[in-house]
PDB file of N, CA, C and O in Angstrom:
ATOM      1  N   UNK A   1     -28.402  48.998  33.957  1.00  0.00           N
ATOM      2  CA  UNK A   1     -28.274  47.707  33.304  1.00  0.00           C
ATOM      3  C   UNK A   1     -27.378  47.871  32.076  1.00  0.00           C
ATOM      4  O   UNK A   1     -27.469  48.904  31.413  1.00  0.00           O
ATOM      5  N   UNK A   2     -26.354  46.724  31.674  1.00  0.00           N
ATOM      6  CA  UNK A   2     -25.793  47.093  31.067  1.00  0.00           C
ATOM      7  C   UNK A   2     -26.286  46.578  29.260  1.00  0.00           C
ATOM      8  O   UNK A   2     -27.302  45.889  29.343  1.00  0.00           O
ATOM      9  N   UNK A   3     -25.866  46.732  27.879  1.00  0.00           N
ATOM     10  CA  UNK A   3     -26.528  45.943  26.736  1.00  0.00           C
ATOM     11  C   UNK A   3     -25.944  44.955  26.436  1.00  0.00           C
ATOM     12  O   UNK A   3     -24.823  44.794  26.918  1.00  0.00           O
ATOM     13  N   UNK A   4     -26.406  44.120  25.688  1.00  0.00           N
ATOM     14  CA  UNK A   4     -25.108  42.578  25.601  1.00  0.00           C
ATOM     15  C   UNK A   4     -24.106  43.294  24.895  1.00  0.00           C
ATOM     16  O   UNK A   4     -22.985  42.944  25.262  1.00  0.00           O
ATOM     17  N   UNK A   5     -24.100  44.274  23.909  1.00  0.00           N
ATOM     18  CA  UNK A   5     -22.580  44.617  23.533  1.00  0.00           C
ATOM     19  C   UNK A   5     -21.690  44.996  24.444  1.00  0.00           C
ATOM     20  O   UNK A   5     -20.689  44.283  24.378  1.00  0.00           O
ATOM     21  N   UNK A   6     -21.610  46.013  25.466  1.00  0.00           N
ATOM     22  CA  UNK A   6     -20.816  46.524  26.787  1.00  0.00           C
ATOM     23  C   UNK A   6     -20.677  44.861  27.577  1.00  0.00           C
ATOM     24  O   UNK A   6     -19.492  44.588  27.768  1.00  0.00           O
ATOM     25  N   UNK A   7     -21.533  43.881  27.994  1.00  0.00           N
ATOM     26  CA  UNK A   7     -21.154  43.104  28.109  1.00  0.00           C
ATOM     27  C   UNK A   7     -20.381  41.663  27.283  1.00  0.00           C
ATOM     28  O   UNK A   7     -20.128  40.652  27.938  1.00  0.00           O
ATOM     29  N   UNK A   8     -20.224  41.710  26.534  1.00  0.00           N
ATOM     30  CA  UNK A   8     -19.649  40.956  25.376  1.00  0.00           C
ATOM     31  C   UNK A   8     -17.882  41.982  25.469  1.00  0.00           C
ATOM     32  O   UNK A   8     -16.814  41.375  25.542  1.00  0.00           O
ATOM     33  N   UNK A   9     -17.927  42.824  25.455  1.00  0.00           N
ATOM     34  CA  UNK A   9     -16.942  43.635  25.566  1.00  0.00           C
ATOM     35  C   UNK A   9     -15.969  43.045  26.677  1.00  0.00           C
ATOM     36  O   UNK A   9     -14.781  42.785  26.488  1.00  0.00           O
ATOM     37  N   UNK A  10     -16.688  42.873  27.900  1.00  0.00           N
ATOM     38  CA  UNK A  10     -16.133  42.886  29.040  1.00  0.00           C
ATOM     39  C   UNK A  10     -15.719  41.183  29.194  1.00  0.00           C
ATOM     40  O   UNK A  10     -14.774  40.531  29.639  1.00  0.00           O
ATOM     41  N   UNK A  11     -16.887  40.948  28.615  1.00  0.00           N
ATOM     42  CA  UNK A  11     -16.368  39.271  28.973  1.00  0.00           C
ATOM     43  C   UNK A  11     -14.906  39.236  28.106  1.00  0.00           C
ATOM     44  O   UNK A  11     -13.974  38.514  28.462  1.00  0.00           O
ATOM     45  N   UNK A  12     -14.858  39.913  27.196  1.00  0.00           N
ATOM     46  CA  UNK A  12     -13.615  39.117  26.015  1.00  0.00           C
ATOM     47  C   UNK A  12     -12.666  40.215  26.955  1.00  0.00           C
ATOM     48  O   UNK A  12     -11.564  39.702  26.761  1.00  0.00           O
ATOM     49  N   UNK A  13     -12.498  40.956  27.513  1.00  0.00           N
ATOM     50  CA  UNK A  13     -11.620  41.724  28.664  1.00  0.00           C
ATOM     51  C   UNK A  13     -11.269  40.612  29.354  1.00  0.00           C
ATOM     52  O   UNK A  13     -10.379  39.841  28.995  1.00  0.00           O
ATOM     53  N   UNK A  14     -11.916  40.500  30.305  1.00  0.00           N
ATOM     54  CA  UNK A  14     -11.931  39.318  31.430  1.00  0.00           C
ATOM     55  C   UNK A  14     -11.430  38.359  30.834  1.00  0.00           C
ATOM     56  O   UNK A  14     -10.742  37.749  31.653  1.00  0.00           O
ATOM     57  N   UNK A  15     -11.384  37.808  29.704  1.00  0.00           N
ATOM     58  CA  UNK A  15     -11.185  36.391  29.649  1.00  0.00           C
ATOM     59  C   UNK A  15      -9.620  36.906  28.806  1.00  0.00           C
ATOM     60  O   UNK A  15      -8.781  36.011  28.698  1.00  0.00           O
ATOM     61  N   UNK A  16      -9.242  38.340  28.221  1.00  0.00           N
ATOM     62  CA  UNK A  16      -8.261  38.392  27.775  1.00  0.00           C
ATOM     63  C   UNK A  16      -7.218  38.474  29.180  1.00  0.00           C
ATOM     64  O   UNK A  16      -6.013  38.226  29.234  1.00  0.00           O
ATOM     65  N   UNK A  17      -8.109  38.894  30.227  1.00  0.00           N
ATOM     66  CA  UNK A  17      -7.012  39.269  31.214  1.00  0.00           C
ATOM     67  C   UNK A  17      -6.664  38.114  31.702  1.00  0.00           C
ATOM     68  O   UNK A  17      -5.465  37.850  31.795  1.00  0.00           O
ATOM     69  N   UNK A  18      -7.447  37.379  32.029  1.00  0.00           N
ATOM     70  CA  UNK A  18      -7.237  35.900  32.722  1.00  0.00           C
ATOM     71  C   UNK A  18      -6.239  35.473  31.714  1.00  0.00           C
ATOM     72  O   UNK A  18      -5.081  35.502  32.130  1.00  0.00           O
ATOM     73  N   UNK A  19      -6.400  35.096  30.526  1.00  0.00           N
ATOM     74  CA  UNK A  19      -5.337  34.717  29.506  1.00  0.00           C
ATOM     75  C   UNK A  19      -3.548  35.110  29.792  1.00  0.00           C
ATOM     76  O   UNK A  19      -2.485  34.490  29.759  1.00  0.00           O
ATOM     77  N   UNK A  20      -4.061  36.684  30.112  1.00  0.00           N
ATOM     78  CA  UNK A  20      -2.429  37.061  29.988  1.00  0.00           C
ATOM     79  C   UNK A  20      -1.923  37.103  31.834  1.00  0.00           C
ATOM     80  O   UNK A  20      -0.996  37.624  32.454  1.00  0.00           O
ATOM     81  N   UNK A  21      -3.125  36.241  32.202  1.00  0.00           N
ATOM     82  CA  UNK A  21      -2.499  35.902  34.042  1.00  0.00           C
ATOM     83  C   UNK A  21      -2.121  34.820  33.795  1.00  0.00           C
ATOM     84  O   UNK A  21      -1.682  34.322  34.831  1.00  0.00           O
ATOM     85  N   UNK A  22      -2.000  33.766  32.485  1.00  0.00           N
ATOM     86  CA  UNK A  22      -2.098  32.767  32.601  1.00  0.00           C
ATOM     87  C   UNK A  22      -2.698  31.441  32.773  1.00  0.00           C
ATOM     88  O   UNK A  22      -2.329  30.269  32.850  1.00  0.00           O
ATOM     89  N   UNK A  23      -4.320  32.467  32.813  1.00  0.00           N
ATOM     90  CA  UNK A  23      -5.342  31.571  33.557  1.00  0.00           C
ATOM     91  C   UNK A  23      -6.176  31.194  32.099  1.00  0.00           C
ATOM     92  O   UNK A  23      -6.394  31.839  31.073  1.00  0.00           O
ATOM     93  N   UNK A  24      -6.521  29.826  32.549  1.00  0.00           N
ATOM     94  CA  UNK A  24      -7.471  29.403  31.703  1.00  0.00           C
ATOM     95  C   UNK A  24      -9.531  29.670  32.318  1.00  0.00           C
ATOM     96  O   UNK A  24     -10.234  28.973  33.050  1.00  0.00           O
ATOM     97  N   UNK A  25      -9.723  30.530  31.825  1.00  0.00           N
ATOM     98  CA  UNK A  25     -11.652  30.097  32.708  1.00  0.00           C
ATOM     99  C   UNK A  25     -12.219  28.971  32.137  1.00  0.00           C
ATOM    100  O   UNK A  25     -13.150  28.429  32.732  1.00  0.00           O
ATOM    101  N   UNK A  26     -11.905  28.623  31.314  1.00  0.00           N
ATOM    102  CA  UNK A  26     -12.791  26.985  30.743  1.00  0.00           C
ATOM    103  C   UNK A  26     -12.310  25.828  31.555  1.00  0.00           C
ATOM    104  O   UNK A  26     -13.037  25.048  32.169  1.00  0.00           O
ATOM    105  N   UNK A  27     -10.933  25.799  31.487  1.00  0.00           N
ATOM    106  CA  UNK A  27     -10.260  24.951  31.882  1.00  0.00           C
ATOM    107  C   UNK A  27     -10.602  25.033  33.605  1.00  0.00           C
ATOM    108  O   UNK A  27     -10.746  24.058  34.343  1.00  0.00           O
ATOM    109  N   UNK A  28     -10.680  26.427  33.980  1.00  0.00           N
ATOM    110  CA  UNK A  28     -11.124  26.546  35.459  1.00  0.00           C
ATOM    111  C   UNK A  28     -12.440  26.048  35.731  1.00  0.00           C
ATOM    112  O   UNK A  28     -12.519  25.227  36.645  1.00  0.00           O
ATOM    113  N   UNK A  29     -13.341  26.326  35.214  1.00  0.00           N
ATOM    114  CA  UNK A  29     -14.644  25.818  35.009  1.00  0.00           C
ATOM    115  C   UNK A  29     -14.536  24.314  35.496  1.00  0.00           C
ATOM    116  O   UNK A  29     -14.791  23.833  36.600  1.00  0.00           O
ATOM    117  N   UNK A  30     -14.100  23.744  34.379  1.00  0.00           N
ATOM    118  CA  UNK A  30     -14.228  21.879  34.409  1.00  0.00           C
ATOM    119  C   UNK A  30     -13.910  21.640  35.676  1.00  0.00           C
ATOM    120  O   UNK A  30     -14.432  20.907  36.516  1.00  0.00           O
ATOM    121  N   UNK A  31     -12.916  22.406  35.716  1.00  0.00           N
ATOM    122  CA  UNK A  31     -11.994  22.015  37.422  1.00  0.00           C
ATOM    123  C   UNK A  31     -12.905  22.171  38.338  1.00  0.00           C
ATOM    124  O   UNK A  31     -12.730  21.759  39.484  1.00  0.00           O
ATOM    125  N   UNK A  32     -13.992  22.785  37.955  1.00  0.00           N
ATOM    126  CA  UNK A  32     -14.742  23.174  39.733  1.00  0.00           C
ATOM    127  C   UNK A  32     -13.958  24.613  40.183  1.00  0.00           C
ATOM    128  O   UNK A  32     -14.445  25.153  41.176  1.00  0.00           O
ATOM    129  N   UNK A  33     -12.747  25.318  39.531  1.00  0.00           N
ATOM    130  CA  UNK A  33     -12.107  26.341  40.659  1.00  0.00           C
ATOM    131  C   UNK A  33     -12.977  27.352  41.024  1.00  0.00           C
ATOM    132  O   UNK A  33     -13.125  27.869  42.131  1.00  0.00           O
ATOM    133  N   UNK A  34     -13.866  27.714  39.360  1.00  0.00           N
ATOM    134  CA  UNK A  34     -14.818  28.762  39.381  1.00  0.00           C
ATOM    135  C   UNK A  34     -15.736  28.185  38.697  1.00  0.00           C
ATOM    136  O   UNK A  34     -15.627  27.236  37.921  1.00  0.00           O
ATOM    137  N   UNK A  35     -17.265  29.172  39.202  1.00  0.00           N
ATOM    138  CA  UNK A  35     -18.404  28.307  38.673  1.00  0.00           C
ATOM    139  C   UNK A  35     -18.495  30.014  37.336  1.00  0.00           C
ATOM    140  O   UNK A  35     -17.787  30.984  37.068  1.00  0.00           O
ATOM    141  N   UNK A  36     -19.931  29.388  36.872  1.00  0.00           N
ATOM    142  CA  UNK A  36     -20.231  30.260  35.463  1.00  0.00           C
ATOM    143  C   UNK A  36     -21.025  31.386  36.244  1.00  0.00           C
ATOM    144  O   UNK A  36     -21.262  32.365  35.537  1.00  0.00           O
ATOM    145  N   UNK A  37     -21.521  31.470  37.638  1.00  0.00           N
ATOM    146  CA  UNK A  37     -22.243  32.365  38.224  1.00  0.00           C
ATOM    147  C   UNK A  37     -21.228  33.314  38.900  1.00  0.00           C
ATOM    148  O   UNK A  37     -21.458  34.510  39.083  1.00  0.00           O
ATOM    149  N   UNK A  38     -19.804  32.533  39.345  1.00  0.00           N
ATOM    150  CA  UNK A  38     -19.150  33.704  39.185  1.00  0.00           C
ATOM    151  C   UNK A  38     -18.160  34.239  38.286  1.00  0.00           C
ATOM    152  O   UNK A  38     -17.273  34.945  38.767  1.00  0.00           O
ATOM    153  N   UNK A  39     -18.185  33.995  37.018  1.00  0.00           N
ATOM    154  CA  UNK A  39     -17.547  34.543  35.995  1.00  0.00           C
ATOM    155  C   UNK A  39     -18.667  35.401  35.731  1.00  0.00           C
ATOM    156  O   UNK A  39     -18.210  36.536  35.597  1.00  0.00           O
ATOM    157  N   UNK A  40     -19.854  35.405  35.597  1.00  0.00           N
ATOM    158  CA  UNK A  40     -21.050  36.616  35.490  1.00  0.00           C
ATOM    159  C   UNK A  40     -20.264  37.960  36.220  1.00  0.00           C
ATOM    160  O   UNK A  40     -19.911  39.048  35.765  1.00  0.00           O
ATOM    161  N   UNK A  41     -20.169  37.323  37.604  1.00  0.00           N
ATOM    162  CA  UNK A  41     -20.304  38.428  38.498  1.00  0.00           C
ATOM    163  C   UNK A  41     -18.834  39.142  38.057  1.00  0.00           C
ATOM    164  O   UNK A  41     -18.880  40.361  37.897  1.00  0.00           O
ATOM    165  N   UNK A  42     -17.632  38.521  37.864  1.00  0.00           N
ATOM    166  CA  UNK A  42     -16.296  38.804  37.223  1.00  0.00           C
ATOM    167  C   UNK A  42     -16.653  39.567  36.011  1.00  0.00           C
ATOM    168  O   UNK A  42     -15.723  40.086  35.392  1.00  0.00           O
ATOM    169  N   UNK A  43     -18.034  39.735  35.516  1.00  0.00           N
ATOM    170  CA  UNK A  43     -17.842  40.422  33.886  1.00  0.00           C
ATOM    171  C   UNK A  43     -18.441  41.656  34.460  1.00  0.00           C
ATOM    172  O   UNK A  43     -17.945  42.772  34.309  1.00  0.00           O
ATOM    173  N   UNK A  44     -19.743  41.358  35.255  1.00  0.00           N
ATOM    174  CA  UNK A  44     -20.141  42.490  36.103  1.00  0.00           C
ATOM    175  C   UNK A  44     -19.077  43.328  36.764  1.00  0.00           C
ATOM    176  O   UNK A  44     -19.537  44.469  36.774  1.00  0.00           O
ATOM    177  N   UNK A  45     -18.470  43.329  37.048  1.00  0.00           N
ATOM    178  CA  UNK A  45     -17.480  44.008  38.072  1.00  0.00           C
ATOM    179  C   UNK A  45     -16.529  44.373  37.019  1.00  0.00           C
ATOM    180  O   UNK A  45     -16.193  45.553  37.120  1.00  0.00           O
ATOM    181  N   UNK A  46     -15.952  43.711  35.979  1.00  0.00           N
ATOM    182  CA  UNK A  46     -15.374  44.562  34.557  1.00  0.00           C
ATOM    183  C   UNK A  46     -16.321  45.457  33.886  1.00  0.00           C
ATOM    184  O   UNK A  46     -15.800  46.415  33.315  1.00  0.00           O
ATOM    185  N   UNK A  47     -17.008  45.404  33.854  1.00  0.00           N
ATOM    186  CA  UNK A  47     -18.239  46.306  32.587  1.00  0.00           C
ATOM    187  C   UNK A  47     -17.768  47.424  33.743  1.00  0.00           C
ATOM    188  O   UNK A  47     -17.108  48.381  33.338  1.00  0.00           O
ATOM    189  N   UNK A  48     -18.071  47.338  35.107  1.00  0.00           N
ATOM    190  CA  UNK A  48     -18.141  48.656  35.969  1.00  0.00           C
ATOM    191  C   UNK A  48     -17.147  49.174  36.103  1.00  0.00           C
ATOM    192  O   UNK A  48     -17.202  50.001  37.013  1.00  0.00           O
ATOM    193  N   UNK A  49     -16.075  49.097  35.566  1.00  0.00           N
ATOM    194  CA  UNK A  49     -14.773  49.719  35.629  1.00  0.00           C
ATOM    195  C   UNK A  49     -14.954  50.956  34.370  1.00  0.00           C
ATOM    196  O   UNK A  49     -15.868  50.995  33.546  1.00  0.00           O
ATOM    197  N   UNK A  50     -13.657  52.049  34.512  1.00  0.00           N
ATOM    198  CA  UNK A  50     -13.918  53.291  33.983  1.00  0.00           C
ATOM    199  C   UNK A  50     -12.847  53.453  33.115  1.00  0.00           C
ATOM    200  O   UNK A  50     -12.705  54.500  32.483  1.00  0.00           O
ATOM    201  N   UNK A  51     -12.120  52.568  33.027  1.00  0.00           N
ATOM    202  CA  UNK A  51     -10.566  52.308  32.192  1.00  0.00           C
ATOM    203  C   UNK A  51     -11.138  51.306  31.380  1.00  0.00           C
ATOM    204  O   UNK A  51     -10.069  50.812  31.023  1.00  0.00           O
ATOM    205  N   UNK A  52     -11.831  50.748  30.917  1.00  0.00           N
ATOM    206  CA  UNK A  52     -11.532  49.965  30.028  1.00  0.00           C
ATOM    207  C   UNK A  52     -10.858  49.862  28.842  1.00  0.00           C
ATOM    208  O   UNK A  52     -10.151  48.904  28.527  1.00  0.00           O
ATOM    209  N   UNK A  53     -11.099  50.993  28.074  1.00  0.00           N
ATOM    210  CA  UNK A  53     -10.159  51.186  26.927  1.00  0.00           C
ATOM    211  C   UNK A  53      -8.496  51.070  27.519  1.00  0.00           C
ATOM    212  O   UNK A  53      -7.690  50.435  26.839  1.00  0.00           O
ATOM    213  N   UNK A  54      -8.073  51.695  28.761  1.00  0.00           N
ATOM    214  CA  UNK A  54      -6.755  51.682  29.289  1.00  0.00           C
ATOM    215  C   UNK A  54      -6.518  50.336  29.240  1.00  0.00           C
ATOM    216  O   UNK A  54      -5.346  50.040  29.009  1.00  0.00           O
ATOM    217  N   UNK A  55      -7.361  49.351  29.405  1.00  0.00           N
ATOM    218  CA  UNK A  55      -7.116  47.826  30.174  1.00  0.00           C
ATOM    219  C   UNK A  55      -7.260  47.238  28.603  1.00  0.00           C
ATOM    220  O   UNK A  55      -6.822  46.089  28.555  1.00  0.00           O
ATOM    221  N   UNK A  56      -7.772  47.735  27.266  1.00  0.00           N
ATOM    222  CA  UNK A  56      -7.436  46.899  26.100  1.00  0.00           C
ATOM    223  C   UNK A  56      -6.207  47.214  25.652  1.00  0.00           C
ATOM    224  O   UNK A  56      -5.608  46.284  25.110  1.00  0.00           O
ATOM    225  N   UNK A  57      -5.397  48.731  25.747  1.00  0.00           N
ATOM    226  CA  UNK A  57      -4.335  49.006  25.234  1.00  0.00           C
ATOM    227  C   UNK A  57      -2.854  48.088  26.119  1.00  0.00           C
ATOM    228  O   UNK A  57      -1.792  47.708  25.627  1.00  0.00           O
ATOM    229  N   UNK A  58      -3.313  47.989  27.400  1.00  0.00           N
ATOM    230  CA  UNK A  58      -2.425  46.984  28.260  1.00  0.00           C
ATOM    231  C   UNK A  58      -2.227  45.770  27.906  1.00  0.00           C
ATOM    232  O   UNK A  58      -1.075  45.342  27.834  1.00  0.00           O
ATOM    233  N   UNK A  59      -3.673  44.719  27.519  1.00  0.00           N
ATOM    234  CA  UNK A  59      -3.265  43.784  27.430  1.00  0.00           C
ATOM    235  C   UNK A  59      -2.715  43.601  25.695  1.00  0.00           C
ATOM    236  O   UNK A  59      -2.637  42.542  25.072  1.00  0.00           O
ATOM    237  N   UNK A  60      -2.475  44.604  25.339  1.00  0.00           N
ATOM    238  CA  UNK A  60      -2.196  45.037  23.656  1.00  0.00           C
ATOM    239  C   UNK A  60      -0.979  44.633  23.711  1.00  0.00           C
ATOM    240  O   UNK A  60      -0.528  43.811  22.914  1.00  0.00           O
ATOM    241  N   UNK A  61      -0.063  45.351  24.999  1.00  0.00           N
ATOM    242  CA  UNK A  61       1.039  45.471  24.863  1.00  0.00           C
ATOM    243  C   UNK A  61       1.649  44.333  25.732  1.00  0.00           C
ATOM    244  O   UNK A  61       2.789  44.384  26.192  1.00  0.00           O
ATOM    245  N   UNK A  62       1.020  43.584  25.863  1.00  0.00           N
ATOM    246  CA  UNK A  62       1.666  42.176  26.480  1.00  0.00           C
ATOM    247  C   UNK A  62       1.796  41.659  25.538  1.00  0.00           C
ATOM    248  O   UNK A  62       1.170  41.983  24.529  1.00  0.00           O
ATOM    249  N   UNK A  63       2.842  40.479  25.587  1.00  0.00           N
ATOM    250  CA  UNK A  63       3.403  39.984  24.797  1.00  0.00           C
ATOM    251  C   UNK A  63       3.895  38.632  25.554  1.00  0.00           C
ATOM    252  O   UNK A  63       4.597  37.789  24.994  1.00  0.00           O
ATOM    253  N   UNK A  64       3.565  38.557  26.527  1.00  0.00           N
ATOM    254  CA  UNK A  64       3.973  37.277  27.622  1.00  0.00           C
ATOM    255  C   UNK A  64       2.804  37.447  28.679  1.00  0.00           C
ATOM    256  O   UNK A  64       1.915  38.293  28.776  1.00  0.00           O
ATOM    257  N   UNK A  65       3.097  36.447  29.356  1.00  0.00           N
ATOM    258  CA  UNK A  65       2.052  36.584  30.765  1.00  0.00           C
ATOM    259  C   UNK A  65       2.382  37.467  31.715  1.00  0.00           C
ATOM    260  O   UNK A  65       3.572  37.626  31.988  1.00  0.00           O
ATOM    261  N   UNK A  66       1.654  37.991  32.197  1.00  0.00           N
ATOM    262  CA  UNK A  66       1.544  39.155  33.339  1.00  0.00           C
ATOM    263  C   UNK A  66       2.095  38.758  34.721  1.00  0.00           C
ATOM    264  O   UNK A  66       2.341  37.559  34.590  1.00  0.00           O
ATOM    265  N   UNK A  67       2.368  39.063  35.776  1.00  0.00           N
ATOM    266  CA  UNK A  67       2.723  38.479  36.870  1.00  0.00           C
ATOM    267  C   UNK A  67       1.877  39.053  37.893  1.00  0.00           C
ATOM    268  O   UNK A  67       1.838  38.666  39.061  1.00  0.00           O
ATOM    269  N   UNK A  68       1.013  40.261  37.254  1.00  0.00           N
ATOM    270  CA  UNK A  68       0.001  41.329  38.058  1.00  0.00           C
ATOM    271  C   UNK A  68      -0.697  41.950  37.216  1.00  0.00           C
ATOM    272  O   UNK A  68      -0.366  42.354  36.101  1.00  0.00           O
ATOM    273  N   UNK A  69      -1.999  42.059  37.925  1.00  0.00           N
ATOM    274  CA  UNK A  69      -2.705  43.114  36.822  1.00  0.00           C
ATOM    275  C   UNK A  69      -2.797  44.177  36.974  1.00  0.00           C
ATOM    276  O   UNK A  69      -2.467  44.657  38.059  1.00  0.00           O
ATOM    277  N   UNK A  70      -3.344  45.069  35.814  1.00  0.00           N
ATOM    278  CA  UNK A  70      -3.018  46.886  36.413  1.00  0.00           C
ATOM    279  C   UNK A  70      -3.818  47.542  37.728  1.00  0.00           C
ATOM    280  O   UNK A  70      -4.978  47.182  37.923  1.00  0.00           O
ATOM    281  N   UNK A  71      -3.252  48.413  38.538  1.00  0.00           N
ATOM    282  CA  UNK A  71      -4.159  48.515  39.999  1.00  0.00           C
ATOM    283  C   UNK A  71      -5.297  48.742  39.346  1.00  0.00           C
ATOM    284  O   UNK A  71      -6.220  48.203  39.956  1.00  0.00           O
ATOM    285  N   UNK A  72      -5.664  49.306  38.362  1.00  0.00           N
ATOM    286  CA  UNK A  72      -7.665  49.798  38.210  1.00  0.00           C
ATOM    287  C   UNK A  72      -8.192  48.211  38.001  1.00  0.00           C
ATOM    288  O   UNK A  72      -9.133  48.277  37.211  1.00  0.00           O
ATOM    289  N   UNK A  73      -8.027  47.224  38.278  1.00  0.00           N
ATOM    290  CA  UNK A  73      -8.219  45.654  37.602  1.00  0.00           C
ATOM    291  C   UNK A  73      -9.407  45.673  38.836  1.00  0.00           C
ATOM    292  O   UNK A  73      -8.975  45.765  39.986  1.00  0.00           O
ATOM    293  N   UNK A  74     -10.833  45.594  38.645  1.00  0.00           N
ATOM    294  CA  UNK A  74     -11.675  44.867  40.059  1.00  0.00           C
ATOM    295  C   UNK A  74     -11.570  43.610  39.267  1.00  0.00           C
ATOM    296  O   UNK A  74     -12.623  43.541  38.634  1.00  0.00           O
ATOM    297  N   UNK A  75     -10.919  42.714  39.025  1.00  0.00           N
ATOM    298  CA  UNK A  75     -10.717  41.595  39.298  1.00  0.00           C
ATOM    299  C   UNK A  75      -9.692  40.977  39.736  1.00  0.00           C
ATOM    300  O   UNK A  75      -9.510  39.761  39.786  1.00  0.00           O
ATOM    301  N   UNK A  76      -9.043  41.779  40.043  1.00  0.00           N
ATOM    302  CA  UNK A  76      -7.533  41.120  40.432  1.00  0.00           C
ATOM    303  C   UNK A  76      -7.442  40.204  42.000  1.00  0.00           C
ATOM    304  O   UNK A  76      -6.442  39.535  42.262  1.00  0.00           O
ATOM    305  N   UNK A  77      -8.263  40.271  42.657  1.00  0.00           N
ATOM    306  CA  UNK A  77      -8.479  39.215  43.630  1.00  0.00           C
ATOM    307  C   UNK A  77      -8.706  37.837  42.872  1.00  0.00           C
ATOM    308  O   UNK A  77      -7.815  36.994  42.973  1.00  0.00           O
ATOM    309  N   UNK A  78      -9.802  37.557  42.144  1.00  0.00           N
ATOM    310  CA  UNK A  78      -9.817  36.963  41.709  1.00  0.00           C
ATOM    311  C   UNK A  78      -9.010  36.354  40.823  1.00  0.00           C
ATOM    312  O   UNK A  78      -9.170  35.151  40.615  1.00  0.00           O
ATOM    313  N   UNK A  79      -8.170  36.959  40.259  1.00  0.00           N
ATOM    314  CA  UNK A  79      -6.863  36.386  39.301  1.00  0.00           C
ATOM    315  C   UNK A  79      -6.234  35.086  40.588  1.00  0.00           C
ATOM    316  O   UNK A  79      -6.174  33.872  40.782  1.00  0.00           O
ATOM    317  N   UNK A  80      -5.790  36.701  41.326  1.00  0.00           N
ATOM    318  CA  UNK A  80      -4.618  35.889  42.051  1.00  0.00           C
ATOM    319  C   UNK A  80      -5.331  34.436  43.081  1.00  0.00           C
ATOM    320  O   UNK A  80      -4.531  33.622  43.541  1.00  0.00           O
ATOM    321  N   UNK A  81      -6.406  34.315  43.265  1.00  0.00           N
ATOM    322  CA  UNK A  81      -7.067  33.249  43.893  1.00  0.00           C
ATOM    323  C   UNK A  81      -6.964  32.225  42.778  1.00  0.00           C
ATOM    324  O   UNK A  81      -6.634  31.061  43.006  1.00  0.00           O
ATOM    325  N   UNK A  82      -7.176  32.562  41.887  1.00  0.00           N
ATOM    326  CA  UNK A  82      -7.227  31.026  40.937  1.00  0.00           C
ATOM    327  C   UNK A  82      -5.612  30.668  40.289  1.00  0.00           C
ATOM    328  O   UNK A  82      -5.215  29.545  39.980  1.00  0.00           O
ATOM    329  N   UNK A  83      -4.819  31.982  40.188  1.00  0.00           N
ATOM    330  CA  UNK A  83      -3.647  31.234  40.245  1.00  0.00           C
ATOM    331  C   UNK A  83      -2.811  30.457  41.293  1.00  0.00           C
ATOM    332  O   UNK A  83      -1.844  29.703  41.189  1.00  0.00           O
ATOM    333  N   UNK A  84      -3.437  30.852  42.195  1.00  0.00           N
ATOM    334  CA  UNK A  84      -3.067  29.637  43.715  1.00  0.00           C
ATOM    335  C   UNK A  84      -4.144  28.709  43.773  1.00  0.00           C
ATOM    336  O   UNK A  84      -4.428  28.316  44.904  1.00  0.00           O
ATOM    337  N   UNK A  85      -4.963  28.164  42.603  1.00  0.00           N
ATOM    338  CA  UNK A  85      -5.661  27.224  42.768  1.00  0.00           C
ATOM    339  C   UNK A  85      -6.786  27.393  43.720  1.00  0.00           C
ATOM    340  O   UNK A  85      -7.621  26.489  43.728  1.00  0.00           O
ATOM    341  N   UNK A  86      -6.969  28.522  44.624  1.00  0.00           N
ATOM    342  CA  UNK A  86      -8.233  28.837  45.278  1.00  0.00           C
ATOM    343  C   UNK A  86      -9.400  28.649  44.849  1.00  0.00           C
ATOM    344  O   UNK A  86      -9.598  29.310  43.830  1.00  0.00           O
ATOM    345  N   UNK A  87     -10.399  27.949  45.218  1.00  0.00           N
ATOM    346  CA  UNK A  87     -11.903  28.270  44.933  1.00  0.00           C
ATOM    347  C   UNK A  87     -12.706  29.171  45.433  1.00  0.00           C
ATOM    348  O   UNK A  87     -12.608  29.639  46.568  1.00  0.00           O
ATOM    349  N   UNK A  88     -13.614  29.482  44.535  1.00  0.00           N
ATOM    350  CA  UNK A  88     -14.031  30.717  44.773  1.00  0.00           C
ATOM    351  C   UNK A  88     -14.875  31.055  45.856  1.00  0.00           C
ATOM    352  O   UNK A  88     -15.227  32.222  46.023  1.00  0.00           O
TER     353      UNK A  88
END
């Protein structure tokens, strides 16, 4: 199990990565694209990654939007589904 700090961590990951995909999750939310049960599971599946520090120094060095995320990303299905407007 993880503590709310490791998760608090991951959510502001996730939501930095979505950011530099371009993606809004709030804005996805309202829309219906994604619900809040699976942005859980999206933070779950970040906390379990083993790069994280690699994945804060990345989105460090963005400076524009991404067009891909780095291969260690378990969310990158999910990116690319909501930037084609997919539901989840």
């Amino acid at each position: 199990m993880y503590d709310l700090s490791t998760l608090r961590k991951h959510a502001g990951l996730l939501d930095d990565m979505a950011a530099a995909q371009g993606i809004d999750l709030e804005e996805a939310t309202f829309a219906g694209t994604i619900t809040i049960p699976e942005i859980e599971d999206a933070v779950l599946r970040c906390a379990s990654c083993t790069r994280p520090d690699a994945c804060s120094v990345w989105l460090k060095a963005k400076d524009s939007f991404a067009s891909e995320t780095p291969d260690y990303c378990r969310n990158t299905e999910l990116f690319t589904n909501l930037k084609r407007g997919d539901q989840q």
